[in-house]
C-alpha positions in Angstrom: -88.4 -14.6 -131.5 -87.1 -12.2 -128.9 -85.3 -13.5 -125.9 -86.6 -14.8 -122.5 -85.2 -14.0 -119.4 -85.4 -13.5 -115.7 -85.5 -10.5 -114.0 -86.5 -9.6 -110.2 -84.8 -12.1 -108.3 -83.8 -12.5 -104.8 -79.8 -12.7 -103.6 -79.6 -16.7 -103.1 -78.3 -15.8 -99.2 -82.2 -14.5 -98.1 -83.1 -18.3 -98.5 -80.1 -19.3 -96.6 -81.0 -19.9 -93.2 -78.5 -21.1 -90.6 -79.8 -24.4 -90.0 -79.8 -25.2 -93.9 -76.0 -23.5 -94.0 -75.0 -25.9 -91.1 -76.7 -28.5 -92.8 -75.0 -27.9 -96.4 -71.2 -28.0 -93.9 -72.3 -31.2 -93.3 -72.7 -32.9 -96.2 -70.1 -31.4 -97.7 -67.7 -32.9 -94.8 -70.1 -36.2 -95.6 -71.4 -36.8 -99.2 -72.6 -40.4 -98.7 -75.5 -38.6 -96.1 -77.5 -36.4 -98.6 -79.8 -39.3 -100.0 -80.7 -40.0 -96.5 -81.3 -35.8 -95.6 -82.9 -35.6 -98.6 -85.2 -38.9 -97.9 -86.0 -37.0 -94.4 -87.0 -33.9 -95.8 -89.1 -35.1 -98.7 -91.1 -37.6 -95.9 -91.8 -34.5 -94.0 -95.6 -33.8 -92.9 -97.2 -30.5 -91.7 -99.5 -32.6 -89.4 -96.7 -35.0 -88.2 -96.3 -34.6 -84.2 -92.7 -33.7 -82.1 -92.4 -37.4 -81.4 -92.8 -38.9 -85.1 -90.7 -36.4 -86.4 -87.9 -36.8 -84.0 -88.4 -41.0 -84.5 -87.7 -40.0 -88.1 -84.5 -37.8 -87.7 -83.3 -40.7 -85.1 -83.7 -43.6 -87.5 -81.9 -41.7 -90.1 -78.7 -41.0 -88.0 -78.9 -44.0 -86.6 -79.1 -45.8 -90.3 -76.0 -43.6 -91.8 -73.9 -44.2 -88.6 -74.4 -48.2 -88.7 -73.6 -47.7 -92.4 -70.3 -46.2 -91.4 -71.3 -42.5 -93.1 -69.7 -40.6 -90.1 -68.2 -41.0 -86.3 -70.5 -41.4 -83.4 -69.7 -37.4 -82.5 -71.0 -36.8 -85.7 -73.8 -38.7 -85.2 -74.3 -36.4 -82.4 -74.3 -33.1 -84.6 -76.3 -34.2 -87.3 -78.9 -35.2 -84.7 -78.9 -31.5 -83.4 -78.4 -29.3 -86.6 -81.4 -32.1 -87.8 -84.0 -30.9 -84.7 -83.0 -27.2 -85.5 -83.9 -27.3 -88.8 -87.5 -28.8 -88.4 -87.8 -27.0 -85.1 -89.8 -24.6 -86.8 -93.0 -25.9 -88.7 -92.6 -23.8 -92.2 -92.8 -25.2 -95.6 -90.8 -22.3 -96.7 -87.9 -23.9 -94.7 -87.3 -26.9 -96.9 -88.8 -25.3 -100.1 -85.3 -23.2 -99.5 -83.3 -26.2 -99.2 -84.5 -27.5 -102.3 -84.0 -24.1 -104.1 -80.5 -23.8 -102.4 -79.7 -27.5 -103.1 -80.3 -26.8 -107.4 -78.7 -23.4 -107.2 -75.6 -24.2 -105.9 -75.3 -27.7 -107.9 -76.1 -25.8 -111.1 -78.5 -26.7 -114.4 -79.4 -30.2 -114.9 -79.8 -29.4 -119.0 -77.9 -26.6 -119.7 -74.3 -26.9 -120.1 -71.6 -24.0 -120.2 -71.5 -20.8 -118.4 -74.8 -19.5 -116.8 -76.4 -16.8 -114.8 -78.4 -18.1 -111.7 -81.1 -15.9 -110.4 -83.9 -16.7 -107.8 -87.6 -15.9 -107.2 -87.5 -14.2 -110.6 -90.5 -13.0 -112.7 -90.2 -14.2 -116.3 -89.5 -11.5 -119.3 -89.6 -11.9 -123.4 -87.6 -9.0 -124.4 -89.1 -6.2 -122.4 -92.4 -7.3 -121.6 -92.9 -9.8 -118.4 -94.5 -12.6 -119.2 -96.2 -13.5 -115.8 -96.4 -12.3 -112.2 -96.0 -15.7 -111.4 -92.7 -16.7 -109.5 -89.8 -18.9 -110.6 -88.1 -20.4 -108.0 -84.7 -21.0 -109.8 -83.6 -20.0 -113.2 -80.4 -20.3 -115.6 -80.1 -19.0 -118.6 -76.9 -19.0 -120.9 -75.5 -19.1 -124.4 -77.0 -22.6 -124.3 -80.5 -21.6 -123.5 -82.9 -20.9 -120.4 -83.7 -23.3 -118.1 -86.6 -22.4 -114.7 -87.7 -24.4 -112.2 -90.2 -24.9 -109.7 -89.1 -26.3 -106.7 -90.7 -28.5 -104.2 -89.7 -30.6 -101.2 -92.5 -33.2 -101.8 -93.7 -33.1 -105.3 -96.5 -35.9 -104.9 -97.9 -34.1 -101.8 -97.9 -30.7 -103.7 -99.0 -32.1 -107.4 -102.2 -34.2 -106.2 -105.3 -34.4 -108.5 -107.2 -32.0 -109.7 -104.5 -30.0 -112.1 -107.1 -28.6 -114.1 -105.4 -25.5 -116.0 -108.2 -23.4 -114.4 -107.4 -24.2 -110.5 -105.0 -22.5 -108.4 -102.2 -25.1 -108.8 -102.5 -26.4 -112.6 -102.5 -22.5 -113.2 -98.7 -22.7 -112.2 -98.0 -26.0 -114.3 -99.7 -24.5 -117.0 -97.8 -21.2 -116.8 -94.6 -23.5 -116.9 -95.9 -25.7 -119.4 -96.7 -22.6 -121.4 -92.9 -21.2 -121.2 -91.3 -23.9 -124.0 -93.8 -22.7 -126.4 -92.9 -18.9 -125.8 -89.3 -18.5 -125.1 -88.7 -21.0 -127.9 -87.0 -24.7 -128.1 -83.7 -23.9 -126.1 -85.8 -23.4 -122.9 -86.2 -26.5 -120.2 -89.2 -26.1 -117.6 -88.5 -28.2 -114.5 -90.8 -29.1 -111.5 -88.2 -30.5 -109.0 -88.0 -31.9 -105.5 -86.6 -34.5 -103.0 -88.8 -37.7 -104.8 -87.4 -40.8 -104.8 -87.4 -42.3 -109.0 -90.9 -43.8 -108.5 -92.6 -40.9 -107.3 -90.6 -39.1 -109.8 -91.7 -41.5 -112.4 -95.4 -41.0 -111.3 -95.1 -37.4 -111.9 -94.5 -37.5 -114.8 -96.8 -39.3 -116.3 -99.7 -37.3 -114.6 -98.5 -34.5 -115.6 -98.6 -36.1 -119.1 -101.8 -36.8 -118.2 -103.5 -33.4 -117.7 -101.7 -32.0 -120.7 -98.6 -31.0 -119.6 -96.2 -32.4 -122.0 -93.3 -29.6 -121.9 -92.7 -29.8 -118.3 -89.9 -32.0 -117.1 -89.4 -33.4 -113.9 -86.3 -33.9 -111.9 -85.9 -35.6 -108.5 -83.8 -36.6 -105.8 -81.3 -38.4 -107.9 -81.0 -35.7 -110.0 -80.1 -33.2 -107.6 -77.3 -35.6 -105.6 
């Protein structure tokens, strides 16, 4: 079988926007907060008003601070680089944290040295499989391992997944990938959910047919 691969991709600094690079300072200065950011982000809704999301980014620093995560001035700064980053209403915007959040914390199958590449297009030898984008991918010695990234899975993965609609067309393109590129290949949907909404994922993806893809959530990207 000849050898998959991803070709096409994007540097990983286009997705890097200033508000996620000030974000990723500060949970590198502060570890403990990156459930609670990641919570945030994954509760996110395009119809949610000024005031509920800024109740939401209060009620997390306020939660992390009483926990003892951080100082009251950093309390402060998380509050701001917070409002800057949903400031603007994109879903690109956290689709890019999530992408930037797996890329630089590496495979979750593979082990050993790999190559990262993002917003690839997928390749067996020389021939390209699909038009269709993959957000992340590694490949390595060990294997080849894409994924699909998304900030709320549930939100984003909501019946009908038919293979013949817009977004079961993309599972089943992933799905599809295992059977192609052979048994050393991992295809991931992953995003910000908690283990039950993870959990539930799973098995409806199970459900509609998809029994290659796997599905990794907020724990596994912590």
């Amino acid at each position: 079988m000849k050898k998959c691969s991803c070709r096409e991709g994007k540097s990983l600094k286009l997705l890097i926007s200033d508000e996620i690079e000030e974000l990723f300072h500060f949970m590198k200065r502060y570890p403990d907060v990156k459930p609670f950011i990641f919570a945030l982000v994954n509760t996110y809704r395009p119809t949610d008003s000024d005031r509920v999301i800024a109740e939401r980014i209060f009620h997390t620093v306020r939660e992390c601070y009483e926990l003892g995560i951080f100082s009251f001035v950093a309390a402060g700064e998380l509050l701001f680089i917070l409002k800057s980053f949903f400031l603007r209403r994109t879903d690109s915007r956290r689709g890019n944290f999530v992408e930037v959040v797996l890329s630089r914390n590496g495979p979750i199958r593979l082990k050993g040295r790999v190559r990262r590449l993002n917003q690839c297009r997928l390749y067996r030898g020389k021939m390209k499989i699909s038009d269709k984008e993959v957000d992340v991918a590694f490949s390595g010695p060990a294997g080849l391992e894409i994924h699909e990234c998304k900030a709320n899975m549930v939100r984003q993965w909501r019946d009908p997944l038919y293979k013949k609609s817009r977004k079961g067309s993309k599972l089943k393109f992933l799905n599809d990938v295992v059977g192609k590129c052979g048994q050393r290949t991992f295809a991931f949907c992953t995003g910000l959910d908690g283990d039950f909404a993870t959990g539930y994922i799973r098995e409806l993806f199970r459900a509609y047919g998809y029994k290659n893809l796997l599905v990794a959530g907020r724990e596994d990207l912590i």
